[in-house]
N, C-alpha and C positions, 0 to 999 in steps of 0.2 A: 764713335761707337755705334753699332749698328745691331739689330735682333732682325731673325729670319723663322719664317716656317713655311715648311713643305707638306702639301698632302699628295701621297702617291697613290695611283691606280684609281684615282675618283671617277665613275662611268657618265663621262659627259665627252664630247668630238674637241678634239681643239678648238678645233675650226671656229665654234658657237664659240667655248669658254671665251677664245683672243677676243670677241666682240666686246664684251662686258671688258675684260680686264683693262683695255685698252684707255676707258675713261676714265680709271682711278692713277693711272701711272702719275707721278711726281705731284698730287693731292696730299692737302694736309689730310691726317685719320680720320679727324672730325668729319671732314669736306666730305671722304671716300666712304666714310660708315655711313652718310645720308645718302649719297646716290645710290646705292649697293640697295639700300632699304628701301628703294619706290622704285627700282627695275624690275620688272613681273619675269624676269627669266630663270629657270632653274639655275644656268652658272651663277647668280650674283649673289643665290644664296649658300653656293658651295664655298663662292671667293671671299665672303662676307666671314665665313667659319674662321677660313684661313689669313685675312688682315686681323681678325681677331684676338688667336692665337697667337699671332707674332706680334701685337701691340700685348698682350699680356708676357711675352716673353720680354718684352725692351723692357717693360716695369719692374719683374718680380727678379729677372736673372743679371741685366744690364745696367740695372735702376739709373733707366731713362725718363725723362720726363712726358706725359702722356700727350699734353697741350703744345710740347715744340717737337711733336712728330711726325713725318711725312713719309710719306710710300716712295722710296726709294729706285727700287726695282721690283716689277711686278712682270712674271712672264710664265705662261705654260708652256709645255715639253710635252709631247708626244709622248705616251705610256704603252703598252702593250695592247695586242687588239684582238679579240675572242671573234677565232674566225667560226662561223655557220654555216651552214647550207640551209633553202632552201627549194622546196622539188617544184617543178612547174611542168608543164604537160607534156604529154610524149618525152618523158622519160628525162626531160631537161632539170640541169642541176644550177640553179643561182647562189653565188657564194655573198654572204650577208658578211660585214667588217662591222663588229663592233668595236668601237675606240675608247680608249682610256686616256685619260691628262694626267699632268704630276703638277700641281697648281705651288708654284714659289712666290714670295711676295717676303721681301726687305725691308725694313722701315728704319730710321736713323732720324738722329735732332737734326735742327733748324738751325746752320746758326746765326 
């Protein structure tokens, strides 16, 4: 049995999130909720939201056990990207990409 949560359109680059998420992949919760919590990076506290969420979904929906949990599958997706301009001189136009993630992460018992 397995619990999942997604958070879509969260404003942070893949690129950055994949760093972070890449050290909690196949950790017990425990293991991942401690490193999540001494990384100074904005993703670890978005990714932190979202292991969160989906260890409270294996408990209250799955009634999974908390202590024999493990991040299963943990991965970001590319979201939608809020294109900008910005103007620079003589009349030049810079286009600014802002990106959005869709942050998934799976957890399932130990056995």
């Amino acid at each position: 049995m397995e619990a999942r949560a997604i958070a879509k359109g969260v404003r942070i680059p893949p690129r950055k999130a994949r760093l972070v998420i890449d050290l909690i992949r196949g950790k017990n919760v425990e293991e991942a909720d401690k490193i999540l919590r001494n990384i100074n990076k904005e993703a670890a506290r978005l990714i932190h939201k979202v292991l969160t969420s989906a260890v409270a979904n294996a408990e209250n929906n799955a009634g999974l056990d908390k202590a024999k949990l493990y991040v299963k599958e943990a991965y970001i997706n590319e979201g939608q990207t809020l294109k900008r301009i910005k103007f620079g001189s003589r009349g030049h136009v810079d286009p600014i990409k802002k990106r959005t993630s869709h942050i998934t992460i799976v957890v399932s018992e130990r056995n």
